[in-house]
Structure formats: structure tokens, C-alpha cells
MIKOL-613439 format. One line per field, with one value per residue (C-alpha): z, y, x; residue number from 0. Coordinates in nm, 3 decimals. Layout:
N
z: c(Z;...)
y: c(Y;...)
x: c(X;...)
n: c(NUM;...)
This chain:
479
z: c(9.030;9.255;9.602;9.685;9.502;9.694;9.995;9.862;9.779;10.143;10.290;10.103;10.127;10.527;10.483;10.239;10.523;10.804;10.554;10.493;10.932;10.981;10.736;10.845;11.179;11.081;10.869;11.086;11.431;11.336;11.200;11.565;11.726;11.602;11.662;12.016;12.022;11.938;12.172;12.458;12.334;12.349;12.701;12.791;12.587;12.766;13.138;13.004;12.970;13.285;13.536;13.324;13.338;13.745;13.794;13.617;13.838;14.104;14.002;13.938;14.335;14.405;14.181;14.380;14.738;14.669;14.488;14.766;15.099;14.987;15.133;14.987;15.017;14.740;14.521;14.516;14.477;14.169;14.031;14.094;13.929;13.640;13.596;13.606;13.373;13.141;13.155;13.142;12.790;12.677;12.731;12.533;12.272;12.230;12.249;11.912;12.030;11.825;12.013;12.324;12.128;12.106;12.467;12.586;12.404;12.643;12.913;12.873;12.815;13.175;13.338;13.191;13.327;13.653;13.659;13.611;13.863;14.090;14.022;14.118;14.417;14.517;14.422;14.581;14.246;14.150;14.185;13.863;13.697;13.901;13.780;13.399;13.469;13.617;13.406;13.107;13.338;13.406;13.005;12.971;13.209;13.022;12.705;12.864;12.996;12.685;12.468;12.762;12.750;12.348;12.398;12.604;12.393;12.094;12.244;12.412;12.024;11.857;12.145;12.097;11.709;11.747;12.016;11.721;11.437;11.656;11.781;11.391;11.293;11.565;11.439;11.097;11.222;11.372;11.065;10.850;11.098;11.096;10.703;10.620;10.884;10.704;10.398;10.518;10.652;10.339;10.115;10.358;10.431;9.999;9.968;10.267;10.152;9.800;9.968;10.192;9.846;9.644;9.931;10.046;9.722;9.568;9.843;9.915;9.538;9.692;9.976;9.752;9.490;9.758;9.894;9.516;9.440;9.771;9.679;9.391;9.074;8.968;8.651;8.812;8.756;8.958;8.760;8.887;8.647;8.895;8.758;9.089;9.302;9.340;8.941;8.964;9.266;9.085;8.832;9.037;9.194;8.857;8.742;9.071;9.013;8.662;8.799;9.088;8.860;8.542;8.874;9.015;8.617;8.677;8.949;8.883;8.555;8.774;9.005;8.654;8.550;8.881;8.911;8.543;8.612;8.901;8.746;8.420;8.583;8.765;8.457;8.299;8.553;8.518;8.138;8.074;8.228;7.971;7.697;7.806;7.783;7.501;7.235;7.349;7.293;6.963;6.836;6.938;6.726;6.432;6.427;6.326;6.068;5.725;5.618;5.364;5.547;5.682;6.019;6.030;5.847;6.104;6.412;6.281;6.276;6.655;6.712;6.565;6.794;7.112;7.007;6.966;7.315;7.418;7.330;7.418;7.800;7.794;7.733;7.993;8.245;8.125;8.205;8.554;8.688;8.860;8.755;8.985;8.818;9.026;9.054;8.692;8.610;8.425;8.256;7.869;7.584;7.420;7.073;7.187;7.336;7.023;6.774;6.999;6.936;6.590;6.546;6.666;6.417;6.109;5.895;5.942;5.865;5.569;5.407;5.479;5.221;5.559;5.504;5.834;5.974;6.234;6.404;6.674;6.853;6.872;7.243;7.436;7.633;7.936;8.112;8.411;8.272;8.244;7.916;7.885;7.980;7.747;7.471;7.488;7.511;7.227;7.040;7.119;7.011;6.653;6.612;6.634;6.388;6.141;6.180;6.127;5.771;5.594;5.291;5.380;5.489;5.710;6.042;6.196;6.538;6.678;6.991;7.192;7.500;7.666;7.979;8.130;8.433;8.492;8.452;8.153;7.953;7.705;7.471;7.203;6.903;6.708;6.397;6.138;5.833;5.895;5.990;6.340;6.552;6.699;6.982;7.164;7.030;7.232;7.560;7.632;7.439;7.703;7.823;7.912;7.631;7.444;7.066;6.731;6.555;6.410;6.593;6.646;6.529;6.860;7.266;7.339;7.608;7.424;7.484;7.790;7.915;7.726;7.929;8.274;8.166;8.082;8.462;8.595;8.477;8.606;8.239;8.060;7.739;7.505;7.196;6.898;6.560;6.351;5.991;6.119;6.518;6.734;7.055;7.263;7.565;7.810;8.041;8.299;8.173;8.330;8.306)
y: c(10.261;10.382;10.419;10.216;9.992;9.984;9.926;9.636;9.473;9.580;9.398;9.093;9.104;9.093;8.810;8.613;8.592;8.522;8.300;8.108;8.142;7.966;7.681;7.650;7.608;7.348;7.185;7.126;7.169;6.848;6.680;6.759;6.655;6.322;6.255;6.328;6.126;5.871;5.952;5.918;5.598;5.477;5.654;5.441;5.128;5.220;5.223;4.922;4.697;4.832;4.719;4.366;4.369;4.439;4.150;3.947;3.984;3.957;3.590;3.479;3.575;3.377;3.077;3.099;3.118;2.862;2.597;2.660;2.775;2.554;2.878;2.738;3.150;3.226;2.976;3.179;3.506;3.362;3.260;3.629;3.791;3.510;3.649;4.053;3.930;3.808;4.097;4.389;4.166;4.201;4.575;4.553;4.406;4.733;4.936;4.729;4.593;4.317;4.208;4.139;3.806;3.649;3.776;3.614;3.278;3.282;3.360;3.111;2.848;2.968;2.951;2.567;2.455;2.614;2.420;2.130;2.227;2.289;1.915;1.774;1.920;1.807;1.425;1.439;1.380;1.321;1.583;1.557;1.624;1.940;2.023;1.966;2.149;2.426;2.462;2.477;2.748;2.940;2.937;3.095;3.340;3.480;3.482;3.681;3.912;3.957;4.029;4.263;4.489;4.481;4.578;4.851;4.981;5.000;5.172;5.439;5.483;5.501;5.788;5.910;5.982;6.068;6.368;6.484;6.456;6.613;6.905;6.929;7.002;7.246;7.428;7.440;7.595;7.852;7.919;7.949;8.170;8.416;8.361;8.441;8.726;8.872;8.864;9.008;9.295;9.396;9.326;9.533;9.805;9.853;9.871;10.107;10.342;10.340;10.456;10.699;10.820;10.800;11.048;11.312;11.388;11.518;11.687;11.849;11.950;12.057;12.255;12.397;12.535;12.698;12.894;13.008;13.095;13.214;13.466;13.596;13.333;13.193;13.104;12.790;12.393;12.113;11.807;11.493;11.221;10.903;10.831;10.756;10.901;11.245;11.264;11.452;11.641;11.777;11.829;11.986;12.236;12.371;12.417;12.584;12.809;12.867;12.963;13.214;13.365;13.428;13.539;13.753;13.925;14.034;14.171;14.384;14.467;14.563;14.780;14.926;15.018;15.112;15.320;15.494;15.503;15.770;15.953;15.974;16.058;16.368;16.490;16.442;16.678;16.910;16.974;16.922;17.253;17.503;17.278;17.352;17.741;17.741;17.525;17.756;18.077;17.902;17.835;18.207;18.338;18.128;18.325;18.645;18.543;18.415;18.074;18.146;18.393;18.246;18.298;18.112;17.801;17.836;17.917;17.516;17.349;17.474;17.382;17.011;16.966;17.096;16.820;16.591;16.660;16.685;16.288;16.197;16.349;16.143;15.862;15.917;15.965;15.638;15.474;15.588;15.576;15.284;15.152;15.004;14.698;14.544;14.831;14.820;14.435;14.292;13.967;14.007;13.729;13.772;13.834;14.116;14.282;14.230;14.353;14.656;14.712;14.716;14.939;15.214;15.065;14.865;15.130;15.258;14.905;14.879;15.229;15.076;14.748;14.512;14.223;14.105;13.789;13.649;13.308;13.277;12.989;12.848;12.788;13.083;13.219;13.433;13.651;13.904;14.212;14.588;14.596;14.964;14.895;14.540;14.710;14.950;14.676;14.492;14.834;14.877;14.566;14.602;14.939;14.798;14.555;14.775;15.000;14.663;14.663;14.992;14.830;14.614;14.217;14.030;14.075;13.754;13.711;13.396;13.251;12.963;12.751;12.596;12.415;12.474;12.324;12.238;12.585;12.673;13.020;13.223;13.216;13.509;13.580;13.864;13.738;13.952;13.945;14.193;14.122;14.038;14.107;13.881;13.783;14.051;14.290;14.014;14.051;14.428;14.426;14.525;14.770;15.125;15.352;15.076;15.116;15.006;15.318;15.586;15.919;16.073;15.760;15.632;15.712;15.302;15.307;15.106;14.742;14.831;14.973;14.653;14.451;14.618;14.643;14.187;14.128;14.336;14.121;13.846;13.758;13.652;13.770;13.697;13.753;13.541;13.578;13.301;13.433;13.792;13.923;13.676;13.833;13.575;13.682;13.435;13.519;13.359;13.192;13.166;12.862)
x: c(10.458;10.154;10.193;9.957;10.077;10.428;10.271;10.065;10.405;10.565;10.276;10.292;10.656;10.619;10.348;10.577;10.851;10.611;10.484;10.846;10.939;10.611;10.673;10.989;10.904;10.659;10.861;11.183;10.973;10.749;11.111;11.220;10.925;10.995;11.304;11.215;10.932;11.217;11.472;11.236;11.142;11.539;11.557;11.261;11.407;11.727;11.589;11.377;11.711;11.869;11.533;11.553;11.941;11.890;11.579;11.798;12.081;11.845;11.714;12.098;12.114;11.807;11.908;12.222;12.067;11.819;12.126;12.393;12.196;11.877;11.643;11.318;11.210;11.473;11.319;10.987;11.196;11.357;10.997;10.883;11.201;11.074;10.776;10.825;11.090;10.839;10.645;10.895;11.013;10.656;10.734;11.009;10.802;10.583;10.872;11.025;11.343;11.376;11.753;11.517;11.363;11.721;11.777;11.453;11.506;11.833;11.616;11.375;11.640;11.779;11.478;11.403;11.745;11.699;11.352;11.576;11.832;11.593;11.402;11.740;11.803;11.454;11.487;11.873;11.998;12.355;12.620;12.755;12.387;12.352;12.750;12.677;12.331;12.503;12.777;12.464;12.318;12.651;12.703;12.341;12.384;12.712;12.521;12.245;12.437;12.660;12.346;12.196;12.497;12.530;12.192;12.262;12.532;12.316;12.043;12.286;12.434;12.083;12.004;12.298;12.223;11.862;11.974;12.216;11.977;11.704;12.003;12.042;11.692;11.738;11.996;11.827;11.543;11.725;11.988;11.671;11.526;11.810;11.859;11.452;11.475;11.765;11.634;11.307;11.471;11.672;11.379;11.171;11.484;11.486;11.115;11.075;11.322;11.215;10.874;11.027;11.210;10.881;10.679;10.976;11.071;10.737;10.682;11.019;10.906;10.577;10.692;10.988;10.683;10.479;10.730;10.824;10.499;10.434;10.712;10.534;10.642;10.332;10.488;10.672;10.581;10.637;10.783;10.714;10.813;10.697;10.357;10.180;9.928;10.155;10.151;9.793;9.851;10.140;9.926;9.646;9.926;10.012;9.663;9.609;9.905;9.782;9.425;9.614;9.792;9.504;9.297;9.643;9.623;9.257;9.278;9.561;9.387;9.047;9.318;9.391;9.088;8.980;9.244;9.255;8.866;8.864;9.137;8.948;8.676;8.826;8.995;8.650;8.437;8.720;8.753;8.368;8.299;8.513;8.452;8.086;8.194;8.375;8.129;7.810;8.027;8.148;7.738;7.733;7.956;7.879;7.510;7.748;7.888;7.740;7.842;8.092;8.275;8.638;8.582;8.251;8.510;8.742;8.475;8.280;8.635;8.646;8.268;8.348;8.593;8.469;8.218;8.459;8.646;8.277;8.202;8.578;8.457;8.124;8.303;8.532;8.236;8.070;8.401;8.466;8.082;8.018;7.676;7.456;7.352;7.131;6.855;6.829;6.811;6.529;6.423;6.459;6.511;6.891;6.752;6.529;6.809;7.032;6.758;6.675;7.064;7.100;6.786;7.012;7.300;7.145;7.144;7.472;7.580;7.439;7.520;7.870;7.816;7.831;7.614;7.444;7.347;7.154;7.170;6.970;6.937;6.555;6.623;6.444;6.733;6.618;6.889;6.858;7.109;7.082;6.889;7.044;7.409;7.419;7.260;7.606;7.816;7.687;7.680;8.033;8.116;7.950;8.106;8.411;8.346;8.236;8.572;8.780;8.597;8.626;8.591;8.268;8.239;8.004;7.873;7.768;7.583;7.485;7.324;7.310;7.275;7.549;7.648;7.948;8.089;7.720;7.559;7.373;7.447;7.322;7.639;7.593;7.863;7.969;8.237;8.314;8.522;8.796;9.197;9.148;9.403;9.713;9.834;9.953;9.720;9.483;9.654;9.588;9.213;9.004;9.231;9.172;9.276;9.444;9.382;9.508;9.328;9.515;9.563;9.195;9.011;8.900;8.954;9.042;8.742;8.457;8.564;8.702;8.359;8.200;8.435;8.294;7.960;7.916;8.137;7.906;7.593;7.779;7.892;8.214;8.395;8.671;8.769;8.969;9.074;8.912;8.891;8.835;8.713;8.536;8.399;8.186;7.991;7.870;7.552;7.406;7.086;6.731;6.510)
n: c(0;1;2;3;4;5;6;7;8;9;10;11;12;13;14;15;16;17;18;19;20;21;22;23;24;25;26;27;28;29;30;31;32;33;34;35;36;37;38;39;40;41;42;43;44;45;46;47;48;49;50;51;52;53;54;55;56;57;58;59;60;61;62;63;64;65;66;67;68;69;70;71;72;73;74;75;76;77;78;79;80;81;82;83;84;85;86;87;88;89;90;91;92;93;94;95;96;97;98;99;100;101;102;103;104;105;106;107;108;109;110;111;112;113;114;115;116;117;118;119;120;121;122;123;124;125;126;127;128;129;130;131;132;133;134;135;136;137;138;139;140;141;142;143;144;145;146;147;148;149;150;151;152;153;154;155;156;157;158;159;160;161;162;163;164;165;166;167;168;169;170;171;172;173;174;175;176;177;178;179;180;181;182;183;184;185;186;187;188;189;190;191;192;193;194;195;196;197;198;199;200;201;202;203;204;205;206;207;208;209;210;211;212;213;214;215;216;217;218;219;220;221;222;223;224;225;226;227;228;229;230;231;232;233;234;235;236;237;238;239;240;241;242;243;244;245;246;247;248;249;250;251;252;253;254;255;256;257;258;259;260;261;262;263;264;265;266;267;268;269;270;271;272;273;274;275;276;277;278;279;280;281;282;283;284;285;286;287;288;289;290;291;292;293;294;295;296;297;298;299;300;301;302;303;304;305;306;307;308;309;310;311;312;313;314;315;316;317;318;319;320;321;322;323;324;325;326;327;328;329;330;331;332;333;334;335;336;337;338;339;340;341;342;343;344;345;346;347;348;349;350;351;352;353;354;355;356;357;358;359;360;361;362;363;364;365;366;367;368;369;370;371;372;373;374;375;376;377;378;379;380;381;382;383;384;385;386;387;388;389;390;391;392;393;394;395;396;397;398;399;400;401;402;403;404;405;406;407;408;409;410;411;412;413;414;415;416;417;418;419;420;421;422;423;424;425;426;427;428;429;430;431;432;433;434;435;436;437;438;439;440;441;442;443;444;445;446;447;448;449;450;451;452;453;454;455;456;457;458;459;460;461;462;463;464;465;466;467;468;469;470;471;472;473;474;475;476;477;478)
């Protein structure tokens, strides 16, 4: 899984549980909400039966002045309790206590007999109407009362039960709050450390392959078997180890033949001077004797050679002098330099039964080179093609134009049809003195001098076996 990926999921994760606290909040909050909304409205039903339970006491008192003292003051009193009576029922009415209808039917039948209590009084009725009235009133006034503290009772119980309900949805809210949280921070604890697992370890591996290859092994690979964003730097580490070490191989290679340059070239300067010597005092001698005498046999064997030493020393010189390139570049088209070649080799190929080919590309390919130095290294390059066929073949060369990593070369060919050469013949190639001639077939210095010569003009080569030798050289073009 990417990385990115993971922390996609981490994030939606933590918005999933915000997500769940918030609707849980909602959810039981609002459930809360209500049931206070309700219990306030008991607490205010509540008070509500208290103040009419108090006025009502307080117009039993005035009743009571007014029938016993006859205070005519207590008799408004008891009208004025009447009425905020009356209205604190019309309270109750909003409030929806339905017990206060049957409570205010008793009310209004007490207020209608004290109306006729108090008619009595007035007219100096009889006694025994105002005792049968009051006994009437007396009997109300219990009833009242009774249904005033039944009242009472049920709206303490029904406050009682909304405060639990509402302490309930309380408590729910906060075990769902601790039960999301916890499993937001597990899900979040395995996720993190499955991240924290998915970034250390590739780059433990990381810091683990730089200091090995930092030591020297560029031959180690980082495995990463996660396929996530790591996957390719892994795989860009390698190729960069790969790349150090091809470049860590050429450059010991140019140490090489740096190195096995100078010291050819000192051994060169110092034989080339008696060889000198001895083949002029060997063409000396050969003037004294006729050619059939023995001596003069033995005195050309010596003169052949000198000459041979003589080539073996000029190729030794070519190898160790270090060609200026640049004062000698000029603009020439590729085929012109490869027919100028074989002018100095055609014939030699042919006297050899070596059939040769040209494939030129109709692209006009322009490259600044040494026209003198390339024209050796393609030379050397043909010559060794026609020693891998002693027995005559096919010489093929072919150009073209190609692009790589978006620069355009001139890409010329040289195939022929002998045995090729395998694998670890390929490795040491364009090494100094490397050769798989026969003793006193060849010095091993004309591919490696090729090889200096194309780096030189800023130009690659390699070589293949594909049905016989494939050398390809790669030079910078110029449009």
C-alpha cells in the first residue's frame, strides 16, 4: 500500500471518529436538551401548584375572617385570592396539567358556595343554612387540597424521572465518548505504527546500503518488497549503485591504461634507439653479401624483425601519446571518413575473399572528430575483422542516426562473419595488451588505442557477438 495512501486512511480515520463524537453529541445532547426543557417545565409546574396551593390557603383564611370576625376587608381579600387564583390556573393551562381542570371545577364549586355563604350572612339568614353551607364548603376545601397535594406528588415524581432520564442521556454521551475515543486511538495507534514501520524500515535499509557501498561493495541491492512510494527509490539506489560502480570500472580501467601508457611509453623511447642501431647496421651488411649467400638469409631474418620490434615500438608510442584532440577537429560527413579508410584497406580485403558492404544511412551525418585519429580507429577495427576471418566472410558497415536520451548520434557499425568472441573474452576487449592471437600475431594495442581514440572525440563503443563481431561506435552528431 502507498504511503500516501496510509495517510489518506489515518486522516479519514481521525475524521470518521470526530465524525461519530460529533453525532453523538448531537444525538444524545439534543435528547438531553429536552428532557431539560421538560424538567424545567415540572419545576415551573411544581412552583406553579405551591403559589396556588398558598393563595388558596390564603382565601380559606379570608373566607374564615370574613364568616367568623365579619371583617368586610377580608371579604375583598378572598375575592382577590379568587381571582389570581383564576389566573395562575390559566397558567397551569399552558403549562398542560390536565389534574388542574378537576382541581379548578373544585375550586369553582368553593368559590359559588362561599358566594352563597357570604349572601347569607348578608340577609341574616338562618344558622343552620350557613352550617349545611359550610359543612358543603369544609368538604370542598378537603377535596381541593387532596387533589393539590396528589398534584404535587406527581409532578415531584415526573421531575424526578425526567432528571434521571436526562442524567442517563448524560451518561451515554459520555460512555460513547470514552468508547469512540478508545477506539480512535487504537485504530489510529495500529495505523500510525504501521506507518512508522512502513518509513524506518526502508530507510534503515537505505542508510544500511550507503554505508556498504560507501565501504567499497557496489555490488549490493536494496530489497524492498512493500510496493509503495520507497519501491522506486529503492529502485533508483540500485541503478545508482549500478551506474557508480560501471563508472568505478572505468576509471580504474583509464588508471590502467594511463598507467601501462607512460610505462609503455618509456620502454618505447628506450628500445627505439638500438633497434634504430641495429636495423641500419643490419641494411648495411646485407649490401655485402649476395642474396643467396647464408649469411645474407640469416642477416634478412634479423632485418624482419628489427622491423617487427620496430612497428611493435610505434605502436607502443601511439598508445602512450596523448593526442590533443581538439587542435585537430574538423567537420567531416561519417561516410567520407569511412571511405577515406578503406582506400588504405579495400584491397587487402579483397585479395583475402572478404566480401564488403556498405549501408549508409541517407541521413547526412556531420561529426566534429580527428579525421586522422578516427580514420585509425576505424582501420583498427577492420583489421581486426579481417584476422577473425582467415578463411574469408563479410564485412558489413552501416550508419545511422539515433537519439538517445535526447541527443542525436551518428551510430556507425562494423559486423563481420567470423566466431566472435564470448563473454569474458568481452570484459577485458579494450584492454591494453590483451589478445586472443597466437604468440607473434598481434601486440593487443589496436582496440585499446581505438577505444582512446572514439572517448577522446567524445564518442562511445562496444562490441557484441551477433553472428560474428559487432563493434558500434557512437558520435556526437551535428545538425
Amino acid at each position: 500500500m502507498l504511503i500516501r495512501t496510509r495517510i489518506f486512511l489515518t486522516l479519514i480515520t481521525f475524521l470518521l471518529v470526530v465524525f461519530l463524537i460529533g453525532i453523538s453529541f448531537s444525538f444524545f445532547g439534543s435528547k438531553q436538551i429536552g428532557y431539560i426543557n421538560i424538567i424545567e417545565r415540572y419545576i415551573e409546574a411544581r412552583e406553579l401548584v405551591k403559589t396556588i396551593s398558598n393563595i388558596f390557603s390564603e382565601q380559606i383564611r379570608a373566607y374564615d375572617y370574613y364568616v367568623y370576625l365579619h371583617e368586610d376587608s377580608e371579604k375583598h381579600t378572598f375575592n382577590e385570592k379568587k381571582n389570581e387564583l383564576l389566573k395562575r390556573l390559566e397558567i397551569g393551562k399552558n403549562l398542560d396539567i390536565e389534574r388542574l381542570n378537576f382541581t379548578k371545577e373544585h375550586m369553582d364549586l368553593f368559590n359559588n358556595l362561599a358566594a352563597r355563604s357570604f349572601r347569607i350572612i348578608n340577609s341574616k339568614g338562618r344558622s343552620s343554612a350557613i352550617k349545611k353551607t359550610e359543612k358543603s364548603i369544609l368538604s370542598e376545601i378537603e377535596k381541593i387540597r387532596e387533589e393539590l397535594e396528589i398534584l404535587l406528588i406527581e409532578t415531584e415524581k415526573q421531575l424526578n424521572n425526567s432528571r434521571k432520564i436526562a442524567l442517563s442521556y448524560k451518561k451515554r454521551v459520555e460512555y460513547y465518548f470514552i468508547l469512540i475515543c478508545i477506539f480512535g486511538i487504537v485504530v489510529l495507534s495500529v495505523i500510525s505504527i504501521d506507518l512508522y514501520r512502513t518509513i524506518t524500515g526502508p530507510l534503515k535499509k537505505m542508510e544500511q546500503a550507503a554505508t556498504i557501498i560507501g565501504q567499497g561493495n557496489l555490488n549490493y541491492k536494496i530489497e524492498i518488497k512493500t510496493r509503495n512510494e520507497f519501491l522506486s527509490i529503492a529502485d533508483a539506489f540500485n541503478k545508482m549503485a549500478g551506474d557508480l560502480k560501471e563508472f568505478h570500472l572505468k576509471v580504474t580501467q583509464m588508471g590502467k591504461m594511463a598507467a601501462i601508457g607512460e610505462l609503455a611509453g618509456g620502454v618505447a623511447h628506450e628500445i627505439n634507439n638500438p633497434l634504430t642501431g641495429i636495423l641500419g647496421n643490419v641494411q648495411i651488411l646485407t649490401r655485402k653479401f649476395p642474396s643467396g649467400h647464408e649469411a645474407y638469409q640469416m642477416l634478412m631474418k634479423i632485418e624482419r624483425a628489427a622491423i617487427r620490434c620496430r612497428n611493435i615500438v610505434s605502436d607502443l608510442l601511439d598508445f602512450s601519446r596523448k593526442e590533443e584532440v581538439e587542435t585537430e577537429a574538423e567537420l567531416i560527413e561519417v561516410s567520407k571518413v569511412i571511405d577515406n579508410t578503406l582506400t588504405f584497406c579495400e584491397a587487402e580485403i579483397l585479395s583475402k575473399n572478404i566480401k564488403l558492404v556498405r549501408e549508409y544511412s541517407t541521413d547526412i551525418l556531420n561529426v566534429e572528430v580527428s579525421c586522422r585519429l578516427i580514420q585509425q580507429a576505424f582501420l583498427n577495427i577492420i583489421n581486426n575483422a579481417m584476422q577473425a576471418m582467415p578463411d574469408g566472410g563479410k564485412i558489413v558497415i552501416s550508419t545511422e542516426k539515433v537519439e538517445i536520451e535526447n541527443e542525436y548520434l551518428a551510430q556507425i557499425q562494423f559486423k563481420d562473419t567470423g566466431k566472435g568472441f564470448d563473454d569474458e573474452t568481452a570484459k577485458h576487449l579494450f584492454e591494453p595488451f590483451f589478445t586472443t592471437r597466437g604468440i607473434g600475431e598481434g601486440t593487443g594495442l589496436g582496440l585499446s588505442l581505438t577505444y582512446r581514440i572514439i572517448k577522446n572525440n567524445n564518442g562511445f563503443i562496444s562490441a557484441k557477438t551477433e553472428n560474428g563481431a559487432v563493434f558500434t561506435v557512437r558520435l556526437p552528431l551535428i545538425t
